[in-house]
DOVEX-996125 format. One record per residue (C-alpha): residue number from 0; residue in three letters; z, y, x. Coordinates in steps of 0.25 Angstrom, whole numbers, padded with zeros to 4 digits, always signed. Layout:
<sites>
{NUM, "ALA", {Z, Y, X}} ...
</sites>
This chain:
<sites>
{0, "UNK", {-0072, -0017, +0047}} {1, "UNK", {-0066, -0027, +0052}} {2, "UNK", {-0055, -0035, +0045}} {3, "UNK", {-0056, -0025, +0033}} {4, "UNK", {-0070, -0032, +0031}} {5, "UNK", {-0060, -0043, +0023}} {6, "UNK", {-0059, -0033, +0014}} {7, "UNK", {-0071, -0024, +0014}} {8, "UNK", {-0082, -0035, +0015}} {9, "UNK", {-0097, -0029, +0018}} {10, "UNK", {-0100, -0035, +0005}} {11, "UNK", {-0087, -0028, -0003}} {12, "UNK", {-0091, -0013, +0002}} {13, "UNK", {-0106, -0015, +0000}} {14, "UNK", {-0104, -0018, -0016}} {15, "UNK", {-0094, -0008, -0016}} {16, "UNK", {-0103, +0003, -0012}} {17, "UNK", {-0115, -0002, -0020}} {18, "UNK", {-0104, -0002, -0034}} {19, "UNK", {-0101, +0013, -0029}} {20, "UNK", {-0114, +0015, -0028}} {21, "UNK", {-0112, +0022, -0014}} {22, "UNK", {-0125, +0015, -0008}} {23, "UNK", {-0134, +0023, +0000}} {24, "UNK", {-0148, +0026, -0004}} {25, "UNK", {-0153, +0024, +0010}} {26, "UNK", {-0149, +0022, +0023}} {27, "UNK", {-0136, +0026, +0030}} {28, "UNK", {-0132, +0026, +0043}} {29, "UNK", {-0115, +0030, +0036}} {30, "UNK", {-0119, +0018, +0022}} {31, "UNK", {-0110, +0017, +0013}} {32, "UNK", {-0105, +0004, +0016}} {33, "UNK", {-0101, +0007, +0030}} {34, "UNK", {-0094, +0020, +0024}} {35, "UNK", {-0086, +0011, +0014}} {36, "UNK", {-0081, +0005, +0028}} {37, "UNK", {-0080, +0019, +0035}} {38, "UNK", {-0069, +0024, +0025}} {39, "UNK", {-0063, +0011, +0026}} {40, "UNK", {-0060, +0013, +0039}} {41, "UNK", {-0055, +0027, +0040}} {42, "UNK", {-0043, +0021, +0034}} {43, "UNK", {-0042, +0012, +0048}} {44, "UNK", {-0045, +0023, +0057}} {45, "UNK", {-0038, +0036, +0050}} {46, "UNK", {-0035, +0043, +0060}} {47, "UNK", {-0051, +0045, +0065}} {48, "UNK", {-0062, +0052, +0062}} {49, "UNK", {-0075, +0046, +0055}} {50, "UNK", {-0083, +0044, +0067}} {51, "UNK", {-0072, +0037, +0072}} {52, "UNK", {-0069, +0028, +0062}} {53, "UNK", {-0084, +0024, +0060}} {54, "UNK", {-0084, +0020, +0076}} {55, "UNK", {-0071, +0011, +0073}} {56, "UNK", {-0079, +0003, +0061}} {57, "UNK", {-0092, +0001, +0068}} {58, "UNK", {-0088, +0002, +0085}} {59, "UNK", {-0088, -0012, +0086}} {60, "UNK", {-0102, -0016, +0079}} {61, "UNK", {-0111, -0023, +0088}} {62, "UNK", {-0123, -0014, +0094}} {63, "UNK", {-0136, -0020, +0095}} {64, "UNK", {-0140, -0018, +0108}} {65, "UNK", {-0146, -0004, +0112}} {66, "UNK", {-0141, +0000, +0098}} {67, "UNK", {-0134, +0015, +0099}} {68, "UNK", {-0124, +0017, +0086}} {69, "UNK", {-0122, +0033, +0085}} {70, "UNK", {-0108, +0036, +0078}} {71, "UNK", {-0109, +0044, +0064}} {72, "UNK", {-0103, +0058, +0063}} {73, "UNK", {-0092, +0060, +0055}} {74, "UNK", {-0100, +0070, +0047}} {75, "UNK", {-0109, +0057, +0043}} {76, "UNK", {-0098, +0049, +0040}} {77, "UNK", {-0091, +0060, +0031}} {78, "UNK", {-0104, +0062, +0024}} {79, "UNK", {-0106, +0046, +0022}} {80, "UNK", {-0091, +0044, +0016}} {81, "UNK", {-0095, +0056, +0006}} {82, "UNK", {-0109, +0047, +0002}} {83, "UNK", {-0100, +0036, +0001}} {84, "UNK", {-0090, +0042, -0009}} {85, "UNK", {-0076, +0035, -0013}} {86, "UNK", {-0082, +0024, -0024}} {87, "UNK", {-0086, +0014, -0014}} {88, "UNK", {-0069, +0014, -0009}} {89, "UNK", {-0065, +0014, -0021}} {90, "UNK", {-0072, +0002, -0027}} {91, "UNK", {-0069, -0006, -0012}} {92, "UNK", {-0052, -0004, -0016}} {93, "UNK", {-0055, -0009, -0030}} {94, "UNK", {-0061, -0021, -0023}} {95, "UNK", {-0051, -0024, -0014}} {96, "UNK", {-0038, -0019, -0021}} {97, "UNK", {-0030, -0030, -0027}} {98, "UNK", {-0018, -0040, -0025}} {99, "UNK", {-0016, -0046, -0012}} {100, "UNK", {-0005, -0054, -0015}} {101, "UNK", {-0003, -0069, -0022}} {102, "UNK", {+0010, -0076, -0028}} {103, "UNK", {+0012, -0079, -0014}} {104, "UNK", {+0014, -0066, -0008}} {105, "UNK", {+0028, -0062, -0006}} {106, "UNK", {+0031, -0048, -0015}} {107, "UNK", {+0018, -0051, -0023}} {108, "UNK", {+0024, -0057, -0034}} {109, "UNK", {+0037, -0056, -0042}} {110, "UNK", {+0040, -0067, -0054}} {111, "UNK", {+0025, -0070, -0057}} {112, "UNK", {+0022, -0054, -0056}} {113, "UNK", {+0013, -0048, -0045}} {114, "UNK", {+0022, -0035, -0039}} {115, "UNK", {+0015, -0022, -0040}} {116, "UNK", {+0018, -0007, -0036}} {117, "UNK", {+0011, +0006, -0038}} {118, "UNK", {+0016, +0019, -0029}} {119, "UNK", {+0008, +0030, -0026}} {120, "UNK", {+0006, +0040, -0014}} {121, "UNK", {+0000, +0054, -0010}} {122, "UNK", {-0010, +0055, +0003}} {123, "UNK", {-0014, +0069, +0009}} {124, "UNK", {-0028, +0072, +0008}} {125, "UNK", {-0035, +0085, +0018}} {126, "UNK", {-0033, +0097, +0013}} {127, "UNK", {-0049, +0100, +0010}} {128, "UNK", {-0051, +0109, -0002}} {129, "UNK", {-0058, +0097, -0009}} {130, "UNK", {-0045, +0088, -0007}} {131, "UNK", {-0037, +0099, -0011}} {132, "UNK", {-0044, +0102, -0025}} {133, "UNK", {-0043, +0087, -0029}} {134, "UNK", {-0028, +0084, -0023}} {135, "UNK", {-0016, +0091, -0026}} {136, "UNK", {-0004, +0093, -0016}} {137, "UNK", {+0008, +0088, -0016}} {138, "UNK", {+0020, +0101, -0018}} {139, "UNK", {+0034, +0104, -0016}} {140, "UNK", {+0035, +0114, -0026}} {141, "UNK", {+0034, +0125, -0016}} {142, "UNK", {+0021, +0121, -0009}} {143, "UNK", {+0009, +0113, -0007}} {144, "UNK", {+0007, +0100, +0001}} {145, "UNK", {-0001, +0102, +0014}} {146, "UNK", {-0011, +0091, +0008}} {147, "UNK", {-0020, +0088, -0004}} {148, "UNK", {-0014, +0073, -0008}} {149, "UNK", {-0019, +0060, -0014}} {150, "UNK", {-0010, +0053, -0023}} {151, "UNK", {-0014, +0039, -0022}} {152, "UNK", {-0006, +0027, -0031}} {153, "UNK", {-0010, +0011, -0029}} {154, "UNK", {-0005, -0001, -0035}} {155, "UNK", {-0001, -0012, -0025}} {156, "UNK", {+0002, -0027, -0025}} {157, "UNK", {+0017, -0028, -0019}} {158, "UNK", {+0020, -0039, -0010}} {159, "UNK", {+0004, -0035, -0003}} {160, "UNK", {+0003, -0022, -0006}} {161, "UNK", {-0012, -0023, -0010}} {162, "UNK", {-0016, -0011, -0017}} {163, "UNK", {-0021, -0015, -0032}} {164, "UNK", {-0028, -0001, -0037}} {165, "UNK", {-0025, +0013, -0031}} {166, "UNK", {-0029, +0027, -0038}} {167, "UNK", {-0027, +0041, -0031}} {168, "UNK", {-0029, +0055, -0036}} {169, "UNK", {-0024, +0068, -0031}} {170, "UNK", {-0009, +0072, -0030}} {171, "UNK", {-0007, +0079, -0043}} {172, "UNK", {-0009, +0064, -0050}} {173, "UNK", {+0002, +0058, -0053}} {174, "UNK", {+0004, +0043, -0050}} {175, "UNK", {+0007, +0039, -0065}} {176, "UNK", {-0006, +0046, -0066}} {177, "UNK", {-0014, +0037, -0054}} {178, "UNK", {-0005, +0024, -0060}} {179, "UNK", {-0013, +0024, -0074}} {180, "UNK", {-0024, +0020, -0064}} {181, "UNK", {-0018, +0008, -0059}} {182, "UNK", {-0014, +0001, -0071}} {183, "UNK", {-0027, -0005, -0075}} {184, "UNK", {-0024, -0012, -0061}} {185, "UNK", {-0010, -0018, -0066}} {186, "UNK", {-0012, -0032, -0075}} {187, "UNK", {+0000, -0043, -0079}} {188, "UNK", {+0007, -0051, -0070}} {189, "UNK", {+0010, -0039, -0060}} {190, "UNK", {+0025, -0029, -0059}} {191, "UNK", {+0022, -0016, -0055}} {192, "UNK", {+0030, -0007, -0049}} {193, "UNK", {+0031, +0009, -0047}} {194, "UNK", {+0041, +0018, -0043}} {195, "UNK", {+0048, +0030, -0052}} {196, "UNK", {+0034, +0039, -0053}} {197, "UNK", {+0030, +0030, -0061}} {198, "UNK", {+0036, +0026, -0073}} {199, "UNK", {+0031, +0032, -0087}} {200, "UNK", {+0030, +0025, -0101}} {201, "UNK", {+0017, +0027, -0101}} {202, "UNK", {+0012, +0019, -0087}} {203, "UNK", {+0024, +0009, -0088}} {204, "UNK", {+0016, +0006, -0103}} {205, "UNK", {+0003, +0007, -0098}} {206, "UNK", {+0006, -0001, -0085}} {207, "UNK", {+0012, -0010, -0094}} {208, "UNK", {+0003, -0013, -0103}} {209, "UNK", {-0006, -0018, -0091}} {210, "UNK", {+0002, -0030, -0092}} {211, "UNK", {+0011, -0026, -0078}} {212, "UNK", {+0027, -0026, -0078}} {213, "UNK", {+0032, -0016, -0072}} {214, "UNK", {+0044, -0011, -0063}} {215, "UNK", {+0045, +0004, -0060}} {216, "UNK", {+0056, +0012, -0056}} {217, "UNK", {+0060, +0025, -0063}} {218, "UNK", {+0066, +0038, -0059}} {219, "UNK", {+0081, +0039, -0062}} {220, "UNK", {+0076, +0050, -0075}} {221, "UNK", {+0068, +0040, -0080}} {222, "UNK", {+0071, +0038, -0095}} {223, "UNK", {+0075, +0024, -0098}} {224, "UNK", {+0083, +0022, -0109}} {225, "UNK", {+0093, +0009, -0111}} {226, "UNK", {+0089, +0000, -0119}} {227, "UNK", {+0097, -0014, -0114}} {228, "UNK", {+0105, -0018, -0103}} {229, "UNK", {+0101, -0030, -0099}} {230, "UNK", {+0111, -0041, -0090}} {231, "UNK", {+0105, -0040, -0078}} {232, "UNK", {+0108, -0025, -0078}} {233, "UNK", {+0095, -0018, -0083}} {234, "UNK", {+0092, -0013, -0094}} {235, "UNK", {+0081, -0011, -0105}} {236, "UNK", {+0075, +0001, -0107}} {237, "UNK", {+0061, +0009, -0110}} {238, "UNK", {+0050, +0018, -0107}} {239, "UNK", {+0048, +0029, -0117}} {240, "UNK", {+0035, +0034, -0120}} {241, "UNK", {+0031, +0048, -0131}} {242, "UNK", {+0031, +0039, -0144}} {243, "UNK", {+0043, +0034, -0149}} {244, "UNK", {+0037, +0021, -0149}} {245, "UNK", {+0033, +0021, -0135}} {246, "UNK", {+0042, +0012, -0128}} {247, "UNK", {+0041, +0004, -0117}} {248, "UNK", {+0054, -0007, -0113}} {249, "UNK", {+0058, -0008, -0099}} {250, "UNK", {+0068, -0014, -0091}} {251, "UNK", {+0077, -0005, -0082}} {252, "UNK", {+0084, -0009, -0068}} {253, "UNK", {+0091, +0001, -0062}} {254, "UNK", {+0098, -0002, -0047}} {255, "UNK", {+0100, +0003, -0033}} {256, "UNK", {+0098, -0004, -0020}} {257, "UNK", {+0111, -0005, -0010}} {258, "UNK", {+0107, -0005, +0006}} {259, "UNK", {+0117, -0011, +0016}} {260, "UNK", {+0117, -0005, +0030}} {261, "UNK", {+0124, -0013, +0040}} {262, "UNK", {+0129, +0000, +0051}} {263, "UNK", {+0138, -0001, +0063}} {264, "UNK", {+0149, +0004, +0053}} {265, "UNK", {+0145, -0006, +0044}} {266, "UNK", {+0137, -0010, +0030}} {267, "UNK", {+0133, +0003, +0022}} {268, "UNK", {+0129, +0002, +0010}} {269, "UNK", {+0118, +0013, +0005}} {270, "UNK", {+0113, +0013, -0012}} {271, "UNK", {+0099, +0018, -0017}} {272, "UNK", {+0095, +0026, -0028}} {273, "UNK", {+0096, +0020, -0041}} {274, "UNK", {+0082, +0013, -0044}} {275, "UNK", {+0079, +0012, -0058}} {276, "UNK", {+0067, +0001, -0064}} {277, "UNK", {+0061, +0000, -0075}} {278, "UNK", {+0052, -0016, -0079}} {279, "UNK", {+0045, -0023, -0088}} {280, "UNK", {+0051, -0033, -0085}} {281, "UNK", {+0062, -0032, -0096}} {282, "UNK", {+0067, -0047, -0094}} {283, "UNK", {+0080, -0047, -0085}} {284, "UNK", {+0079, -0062, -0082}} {285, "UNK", {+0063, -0062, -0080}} {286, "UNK", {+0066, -0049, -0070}} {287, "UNK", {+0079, -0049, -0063}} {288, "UNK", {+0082, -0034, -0060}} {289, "UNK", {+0087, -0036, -0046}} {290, "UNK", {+0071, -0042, -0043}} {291, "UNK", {+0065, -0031, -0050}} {292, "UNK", {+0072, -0021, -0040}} {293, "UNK", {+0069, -0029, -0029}} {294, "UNK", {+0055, -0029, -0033}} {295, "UNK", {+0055, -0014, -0033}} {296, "UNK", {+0055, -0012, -0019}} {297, "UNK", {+0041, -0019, -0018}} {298, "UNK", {+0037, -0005, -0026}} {299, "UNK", {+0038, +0000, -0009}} {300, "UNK", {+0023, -0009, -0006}} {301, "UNK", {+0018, +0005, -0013}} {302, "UNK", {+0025, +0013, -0001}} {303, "UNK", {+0021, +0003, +0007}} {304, "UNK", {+0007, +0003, +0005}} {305, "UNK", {+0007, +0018, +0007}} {306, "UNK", {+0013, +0020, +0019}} {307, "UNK", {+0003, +0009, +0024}} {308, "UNK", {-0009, +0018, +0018}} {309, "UNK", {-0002, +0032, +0025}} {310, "UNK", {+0004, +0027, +0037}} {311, "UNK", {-0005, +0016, +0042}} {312, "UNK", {-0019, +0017, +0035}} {313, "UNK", {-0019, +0034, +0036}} {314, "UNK", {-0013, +0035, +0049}} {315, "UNK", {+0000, +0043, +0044}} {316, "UNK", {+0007, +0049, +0033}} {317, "UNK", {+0002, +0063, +0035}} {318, "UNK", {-0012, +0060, +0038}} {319, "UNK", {-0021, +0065, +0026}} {320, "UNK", {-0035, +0057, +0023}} {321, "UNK", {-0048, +0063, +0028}} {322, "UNK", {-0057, +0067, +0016}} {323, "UNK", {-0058, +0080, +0012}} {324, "UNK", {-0063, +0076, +0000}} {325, "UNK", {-0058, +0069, -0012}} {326, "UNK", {-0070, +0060, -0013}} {327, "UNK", {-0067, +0056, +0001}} {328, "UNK", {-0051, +0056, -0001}} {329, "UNK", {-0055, +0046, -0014}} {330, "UNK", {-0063, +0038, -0003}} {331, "UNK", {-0054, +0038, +0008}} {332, "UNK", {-0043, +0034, -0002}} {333, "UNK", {-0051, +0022, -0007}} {334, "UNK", {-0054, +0018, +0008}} {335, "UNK", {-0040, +0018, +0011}} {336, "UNK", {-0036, +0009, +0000}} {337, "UNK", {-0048, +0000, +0004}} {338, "UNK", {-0042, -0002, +0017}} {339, "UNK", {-0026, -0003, +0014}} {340, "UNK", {-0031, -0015, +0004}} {341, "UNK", {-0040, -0021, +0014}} {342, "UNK", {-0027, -0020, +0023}} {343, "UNK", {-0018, -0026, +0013}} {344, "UNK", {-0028, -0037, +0011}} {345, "UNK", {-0027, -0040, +0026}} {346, "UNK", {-0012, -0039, +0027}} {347, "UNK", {-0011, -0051, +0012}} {348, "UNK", {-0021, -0060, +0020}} {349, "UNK", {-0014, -0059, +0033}} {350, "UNK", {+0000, -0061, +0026}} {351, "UNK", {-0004, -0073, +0016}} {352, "UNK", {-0010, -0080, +0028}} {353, "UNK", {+0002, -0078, +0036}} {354, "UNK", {+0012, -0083, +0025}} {355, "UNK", {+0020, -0068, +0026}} {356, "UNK", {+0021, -0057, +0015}} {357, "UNK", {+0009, -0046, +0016}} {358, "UNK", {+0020, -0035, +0019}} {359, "UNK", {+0024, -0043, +0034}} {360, "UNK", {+0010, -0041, +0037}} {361, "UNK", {+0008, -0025, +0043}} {362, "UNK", {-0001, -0017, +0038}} {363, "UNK", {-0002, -0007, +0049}} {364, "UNK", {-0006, -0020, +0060}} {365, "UNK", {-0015, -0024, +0047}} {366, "UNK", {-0022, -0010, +0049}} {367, "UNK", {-0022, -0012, +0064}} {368, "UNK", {-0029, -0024, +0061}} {369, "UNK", {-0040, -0018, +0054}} {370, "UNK", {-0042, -0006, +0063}} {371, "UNK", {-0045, -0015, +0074}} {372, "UNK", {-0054, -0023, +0067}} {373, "UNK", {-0063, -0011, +0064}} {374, "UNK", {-0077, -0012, +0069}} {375, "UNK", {-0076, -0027, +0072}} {376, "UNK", {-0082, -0033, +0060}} {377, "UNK", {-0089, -0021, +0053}} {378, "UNK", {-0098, -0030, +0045}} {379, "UNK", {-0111, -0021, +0041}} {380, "UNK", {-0116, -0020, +0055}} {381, "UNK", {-0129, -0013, +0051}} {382, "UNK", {-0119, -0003, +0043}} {383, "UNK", {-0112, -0002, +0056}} {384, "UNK", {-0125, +0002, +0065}} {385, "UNK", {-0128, +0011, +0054}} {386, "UNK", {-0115, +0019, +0055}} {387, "UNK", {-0119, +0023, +0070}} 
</sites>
C-alpha cells in the first residue's frame, strides 16, 4: 500500500491476523491479510465501491507475462470482510496507537508534563435494520435523527495529535461512560484535558488515581465550593462525592478571553463566555493560572483531529459509513483509526525531519500523498495476484 507500508508492515498484519485468529483454513483468492489491507484502504478511497478500491491497491502490480488478473466482485469482497471479522483491526490500532511526540516537539510538553486531550464525537452509520437495533439516534425532543449514530471518544497526544486509545459504542452511551475505558491508558508524567461533559468526582478521582494531573473546564452549574483564595487570583476548592468523606481538592481559575479587531472605524474590542477550570495542579507558583488557560486551547487538537477524520478521511460531514452491520461498523471504525494514525505517523516523521511543528505539516496533502502511492508498493505480490 504504498507509504502506509511504514506503518502496516507485511510482517505487522500477518501476526495480527494470526493473534485474531482470522487465518484461513485453505486457500483464498480474498486471504485475510490482503483484506486487513482492503479495509485499510476504503478509508483512502471513500467515495468508491469495493471493486474499485480493490483495483487502486493492486492496479499497479507487475503481470507476468500472458498472465490475465480477473477483478473480484463486490459480493466476494463483502463476504471476505464478514470472514474477516473486526478483531484483526482492532488489534493493528493497538499496535500502532501511541505517542508521536518527544521533548522536542513543540505543544508536546509543558513543564516536564506530556499535554493530553480526550473529546468525543458522533458518526452516522446507514439506516439498515441491524445498525438501527444496535445504535440509538440522536433527538430534538420532538423527533428522531435521520441516521443510527456511533459515539466515538479517543485520547490524543497534543502537540501531534497521535491517538493514544479510542473506544466507541452506540449514541445512547455517554462519553463519561466511553472515558472509564480510557483511563487504563493514562500513567504519571502526563496533564489531560477535557471539556465540561466531563467533569464528575468520580472519574476526576479515578483518572487521578492513574497518577495524571488533570485540567478540565466545568459548566457555569458546576458546584464548586471556595475554599481559599489564592494571590494569583484562583481559588481552592473540591469535588464532592456521596460520602461525606469523599472529597477530592482542586484548584479553580476562572477567566474570559478578550479579542481585538482592527476595522476601518477602528480597534473593537469583543469578550467570551466566562471559562471556568478546575486542576490538580494546586500550587500557584508551580502552575501559573495564566499558562494553564493558555494551555487550554490545546484541548482544540481533539476538534482537530475530528474534522480530519470527517472532512478529509470520510469525504464529508454528511457522509455515513458503508456497513450495514455492526460487526462491519466495528471493523470499518478500527480501519479508520488504523489509517489516521498511520497518517499522523507520516505527518511527525515529515515534521521532525523538517525541524517544524507537526501541526505545519497538512494532513489533507499527507492523505494526498498516500492515495497516490496506492498500488505502487503493495508488498505480498502473491496476495496481490490472488486477489484478481
Amino acid at each position: 500500500m504504498g507509504l502506509l507500508t511504514r506503518t502496516f508492515t507485511p510482517e505487522l498484519v500477518d501476526l495480527t491476523v494470526e493473534e485474531a485468529g482470522a487465518r484461513e483454513e485453505r486457500t483464498r483468492s480474498l486471504p485475510s491479510t490482503l483484506m486487513v489491507y482492503f479495509t485499510l484502504a476504503m478509508w483512502l478511497f471513500t467515495g468508491q465501491g469495493y471493486a474499485l478500491v480493490l483495483r487502486e491497491m493492486v492496479e499497479n502490480i507487475p503481470r507476468r507475462a500472458g498472465e490475465r488478473w480477473r477483478a473480484a466482485n463486490a459480493g466476494s469482497l463483502a463476504v471476505a470482510r464478514r470472514r474477516l471479522g473486526q478483531a484483526p483491526l482492532r488489534l493493528l490500532f493497538d499496535k500502532v496507537a501511541g505517542v508521536c511526540g518527544t521533548a522536542a516537539t513543540p505543544g508536546t510538553f509543558w513543564r516536564g508534563l506530556r499535554l493530553l486531550s480526550m473529546d468525543g464525537t458522533l458518526l452516522d452509520v446507514p439506516d439498515s435494520d441491524a445498525n438501527a437495533a444496535a445504535y440509538a439516534r440522536s433527538s430534538n425532543g420532538s423527533r428522531s435523527g435521520p441516521y443510527p449514530q456511533v459515539r466515538l471518544l479517543a485520547l490524543a497526544e497534543c502537540g501531534t495529535l497521535s491517538l493514544l486509545g479510542a473506544v466507541f459504542d452506540s449514541f445512547a452511551v455517554g462519553e463519561r461512560t466511553l472515558a472509564r475505558r480510557l483511563l487504563p491508558l493514562l500513567k504519571p508524567g502526563v496533564l489531560l484535558m477535557a471539556d465540561r461533559g466531563f467533569p464528575a468526582y468520580d472519574l476526576c478521582t479515578d483518572a487521578a488515581a492513574r497518577g495524571a494531573q488533570l485540567l478540565w473546564r466545568v459548566s457555569e452549574s458546576f458546584g464548586l465550593p471556595l475554599i481559599e483564595v489564592l494571590p494569583d487570583g484562583t481559588y481552592r476548592s473540591e469535588l464532592r462525592g456521596r460520602r461525606a468523606s469523599e472529597r477530592m481538592p482542586v484548584r479553580v481559575i476562572e477567566y474570559t478571553v478578550t479579542t481585538t479587531t482592527i476595522g476601518p472605524d477602528g480597534p473593537t474590542e469583543e469578550t467570551s463566555e466566562l471559562f471556568c477550570l478546575i486542576t490538580t495542579l494546586l500550587d500557584p507558583d508551580k502552575a501559573p493560572a495564566g499558562e494553564l488557560a493558555e494551555l487550554y486551547a490545546a484541548r482544540w487538537t481533539s476538534e482537530t483531529i475530528y474534522k480530519n477524520i470527517k472532512i478529509e478521511q470520510r469525504g464529508g460531514r454528511s457522509a455515513t459509513l458503508r456497513s450495514n452491520s455492526p460487526a462491519l461498523i466495528e471493523q470499518e471504525l478500527w480501519a479508520m483509526l488504523c489509517v489516521y494514525q498511520a497518517l499522523r505517523h507520516l505527518t511527525a516523521d515529515t515534521a521532525h525531519r523538517a525541524g517544524l511543528p507537526v501541526t505545519h505539516i497538512s494532513f489533507k496533502n499527507a492523505l494526498a500523498a498516500v492515495r497516490r502511492t496506492v498500488g505502487t508498493d503493495f508488498p505480498p505480490s502473491e496476495t496481490g495476484r490472488q486477489a484478481r
